[in-house]
N, CA, C and O atoms as a GROMACS GRO file, in nm:
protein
  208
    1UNK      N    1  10.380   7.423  14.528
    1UNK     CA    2  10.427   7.316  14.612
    1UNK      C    3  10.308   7.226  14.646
    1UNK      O    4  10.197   7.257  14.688
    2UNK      N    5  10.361   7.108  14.616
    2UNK     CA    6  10.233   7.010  14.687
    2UNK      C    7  10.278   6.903  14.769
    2UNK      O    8  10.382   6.844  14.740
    3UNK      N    9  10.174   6.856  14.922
    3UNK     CA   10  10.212   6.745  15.056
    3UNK      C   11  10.143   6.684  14.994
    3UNK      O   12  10.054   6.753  14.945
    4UNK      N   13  10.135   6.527  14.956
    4UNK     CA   14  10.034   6.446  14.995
    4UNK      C   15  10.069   6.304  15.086
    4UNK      O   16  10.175   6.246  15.108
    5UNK      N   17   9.979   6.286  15.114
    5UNK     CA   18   9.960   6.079  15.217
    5UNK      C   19   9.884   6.032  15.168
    5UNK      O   20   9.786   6.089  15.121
    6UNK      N   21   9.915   5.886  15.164
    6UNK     CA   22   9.815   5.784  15.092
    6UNK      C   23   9.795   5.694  15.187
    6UNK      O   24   9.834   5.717  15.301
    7UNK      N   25   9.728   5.576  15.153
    7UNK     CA   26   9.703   5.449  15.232
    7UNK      C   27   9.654   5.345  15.053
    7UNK      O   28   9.613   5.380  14.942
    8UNK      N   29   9.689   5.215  15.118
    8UNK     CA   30   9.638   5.120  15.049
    8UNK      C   31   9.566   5.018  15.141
    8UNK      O   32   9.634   4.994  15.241
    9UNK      N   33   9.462   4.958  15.136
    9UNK     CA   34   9.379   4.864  15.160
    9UNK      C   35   9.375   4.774  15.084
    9UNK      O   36   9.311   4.790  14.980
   10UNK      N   37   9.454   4.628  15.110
   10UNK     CA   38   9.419   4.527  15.021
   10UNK      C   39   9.302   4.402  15.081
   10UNK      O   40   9.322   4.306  15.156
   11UNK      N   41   9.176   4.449  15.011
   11UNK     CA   42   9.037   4.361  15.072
   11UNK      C   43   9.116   4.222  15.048
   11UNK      O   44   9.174   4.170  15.143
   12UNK      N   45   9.119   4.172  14.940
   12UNK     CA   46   9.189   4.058  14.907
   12UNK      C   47   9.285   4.043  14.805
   12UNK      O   48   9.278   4.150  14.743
   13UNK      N   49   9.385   3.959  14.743
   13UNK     CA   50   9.457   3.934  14.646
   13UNK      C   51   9.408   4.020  14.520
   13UNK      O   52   9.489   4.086  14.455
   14UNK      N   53   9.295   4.016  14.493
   14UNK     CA   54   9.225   4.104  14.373
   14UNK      C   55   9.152   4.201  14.311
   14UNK      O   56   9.100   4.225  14.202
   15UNK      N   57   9.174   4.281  14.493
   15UNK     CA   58   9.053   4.409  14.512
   15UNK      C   59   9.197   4.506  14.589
   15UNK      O   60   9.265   4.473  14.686
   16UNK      N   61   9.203   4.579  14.540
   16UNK     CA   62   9.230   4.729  14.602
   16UNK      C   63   9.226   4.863  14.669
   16UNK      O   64   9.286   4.950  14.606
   17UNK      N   65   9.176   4.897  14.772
   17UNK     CA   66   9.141   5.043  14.782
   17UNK      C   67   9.255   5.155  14.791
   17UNK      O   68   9.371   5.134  14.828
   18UNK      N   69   9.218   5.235  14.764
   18UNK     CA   70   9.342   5.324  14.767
   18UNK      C   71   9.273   5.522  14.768
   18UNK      O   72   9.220   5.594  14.685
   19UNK      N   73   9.310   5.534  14.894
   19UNK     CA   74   9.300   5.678  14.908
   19UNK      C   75   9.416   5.782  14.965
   19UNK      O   76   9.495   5.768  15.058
   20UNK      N   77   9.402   5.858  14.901
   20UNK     CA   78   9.522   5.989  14.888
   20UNK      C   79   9.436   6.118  14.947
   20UNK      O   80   9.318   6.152  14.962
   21UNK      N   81   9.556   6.163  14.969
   21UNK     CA   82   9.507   6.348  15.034
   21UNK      C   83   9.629   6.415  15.005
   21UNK      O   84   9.745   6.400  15.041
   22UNK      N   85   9.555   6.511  14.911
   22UNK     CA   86   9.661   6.618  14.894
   22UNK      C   87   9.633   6.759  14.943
   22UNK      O   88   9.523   6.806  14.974
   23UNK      N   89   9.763   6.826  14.944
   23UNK     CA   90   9.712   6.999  14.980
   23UNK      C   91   9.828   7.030  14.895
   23UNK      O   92   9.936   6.970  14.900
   24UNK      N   93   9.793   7.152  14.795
   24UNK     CA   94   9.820   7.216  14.697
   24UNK      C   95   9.865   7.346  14.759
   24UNK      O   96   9.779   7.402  14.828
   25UNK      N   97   9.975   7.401  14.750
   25UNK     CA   98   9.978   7.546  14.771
   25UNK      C   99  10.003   7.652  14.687
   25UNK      O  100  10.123   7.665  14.665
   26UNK      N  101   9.949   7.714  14.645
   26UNK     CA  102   9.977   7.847  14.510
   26UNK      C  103   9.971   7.959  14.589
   26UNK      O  104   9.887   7.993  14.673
   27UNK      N  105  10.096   8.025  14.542
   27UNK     CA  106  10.208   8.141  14.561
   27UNK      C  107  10.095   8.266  14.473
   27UNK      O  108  10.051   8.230  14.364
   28UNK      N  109  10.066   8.369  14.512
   28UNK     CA  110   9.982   8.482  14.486
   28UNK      C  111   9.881   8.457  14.415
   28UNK      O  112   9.846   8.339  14.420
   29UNK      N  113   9.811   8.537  14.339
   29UNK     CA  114   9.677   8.552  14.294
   29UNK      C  115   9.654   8.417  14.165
   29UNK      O  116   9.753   8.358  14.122
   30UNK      N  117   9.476   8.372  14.101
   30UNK     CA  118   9.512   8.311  13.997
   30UNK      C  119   9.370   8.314  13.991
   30UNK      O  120   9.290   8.269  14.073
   31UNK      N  121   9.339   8.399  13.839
   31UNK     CA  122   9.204   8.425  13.778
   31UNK      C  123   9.075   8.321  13.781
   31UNK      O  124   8.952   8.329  13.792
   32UNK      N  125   9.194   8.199  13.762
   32UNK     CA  126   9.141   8.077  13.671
   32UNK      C  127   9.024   8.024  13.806
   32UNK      O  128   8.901   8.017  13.800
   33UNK      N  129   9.125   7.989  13.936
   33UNK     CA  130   9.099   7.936  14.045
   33UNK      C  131   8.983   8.021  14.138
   33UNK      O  132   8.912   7.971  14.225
   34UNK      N  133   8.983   8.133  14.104
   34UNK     CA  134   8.899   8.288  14.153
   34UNK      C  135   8.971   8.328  14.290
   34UNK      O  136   8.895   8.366  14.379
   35UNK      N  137   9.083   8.326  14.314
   35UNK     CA  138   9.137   8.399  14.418
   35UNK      C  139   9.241   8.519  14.428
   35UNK      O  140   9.317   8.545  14.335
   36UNK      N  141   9.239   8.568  14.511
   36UNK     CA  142   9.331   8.722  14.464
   36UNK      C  143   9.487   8.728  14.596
   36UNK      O  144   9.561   8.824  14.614
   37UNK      N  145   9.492   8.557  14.683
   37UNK     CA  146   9.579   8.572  14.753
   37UNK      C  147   9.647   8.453  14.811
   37UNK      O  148   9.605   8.426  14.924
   38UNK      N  149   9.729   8.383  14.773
   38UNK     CA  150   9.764   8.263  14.875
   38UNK      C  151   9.638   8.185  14.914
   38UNK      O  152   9.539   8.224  14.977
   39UNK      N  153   9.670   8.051  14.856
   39UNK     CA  154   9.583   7.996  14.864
   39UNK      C  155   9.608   7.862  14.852
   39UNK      O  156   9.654   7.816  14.747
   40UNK      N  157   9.570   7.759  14.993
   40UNK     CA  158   9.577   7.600  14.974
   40UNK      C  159   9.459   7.514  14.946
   40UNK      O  160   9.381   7.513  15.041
   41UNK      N  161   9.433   7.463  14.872
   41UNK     CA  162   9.404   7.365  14.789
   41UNK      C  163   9.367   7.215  14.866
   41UNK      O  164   9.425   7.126  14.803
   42UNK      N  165   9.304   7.168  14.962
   42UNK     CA  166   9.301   7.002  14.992
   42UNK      C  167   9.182   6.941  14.845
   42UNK      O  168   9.091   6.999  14.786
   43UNK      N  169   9.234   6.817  14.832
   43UNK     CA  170   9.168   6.714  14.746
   43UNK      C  171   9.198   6.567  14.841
   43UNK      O  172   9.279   6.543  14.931
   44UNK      N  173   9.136   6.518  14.800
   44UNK     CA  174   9.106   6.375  14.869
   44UNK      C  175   9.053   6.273  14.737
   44UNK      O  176   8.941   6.275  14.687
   45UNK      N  177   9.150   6.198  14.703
   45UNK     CA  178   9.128   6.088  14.573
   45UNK      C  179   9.104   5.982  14.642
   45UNK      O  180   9.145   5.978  14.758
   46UNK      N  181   9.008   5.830  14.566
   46UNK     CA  182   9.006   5.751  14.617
   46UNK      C  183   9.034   5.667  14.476
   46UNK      O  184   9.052   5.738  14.377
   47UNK      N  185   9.039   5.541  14.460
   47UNK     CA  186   9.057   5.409  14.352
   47UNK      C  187   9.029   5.301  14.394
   47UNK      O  188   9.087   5.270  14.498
   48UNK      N  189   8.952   5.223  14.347
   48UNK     CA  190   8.865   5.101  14.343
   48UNK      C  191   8.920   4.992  14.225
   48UNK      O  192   8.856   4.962  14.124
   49UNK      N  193   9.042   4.945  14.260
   49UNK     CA  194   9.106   4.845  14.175
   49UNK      C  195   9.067   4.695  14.167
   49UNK      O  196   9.090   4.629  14.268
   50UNK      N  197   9.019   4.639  14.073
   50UNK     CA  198   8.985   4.470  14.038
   50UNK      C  199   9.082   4.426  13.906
   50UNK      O  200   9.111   4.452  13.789
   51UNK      N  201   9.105   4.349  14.005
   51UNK     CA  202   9.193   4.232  13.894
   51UNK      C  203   9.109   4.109  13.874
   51UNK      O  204   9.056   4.044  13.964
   52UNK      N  205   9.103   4.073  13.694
   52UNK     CA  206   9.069   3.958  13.660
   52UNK      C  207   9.152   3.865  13.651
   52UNK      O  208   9.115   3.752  13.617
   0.00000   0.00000   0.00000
């Protein structure tokens, strides 16, 4: 299961900001990730958009 929220910032007509937050949740153990129990996940993305 995954929550996330965003926001957009428009500096002007041709610039963009854009940041997200997510939280990830995984259901029992996973080798890959190194955990052996329930486990949430936050990430925080950002994007820096220009239009020519």
């Amino acid at each position: 299961m995954m929550k996330s929220t965003g926001i957009n910032w428009f500096v002007n007509p041709n610039v963009r900001l854009q940041v997200n937050g997510t939280l990830h949740f995984f259901n029992g153990s996973s080798s890959i990730r190194g955990f052996d129990d329930d486990q949430v996940i936050p990430q925080l993305l950002t994007e820096l958009q220009f239009k020519f």
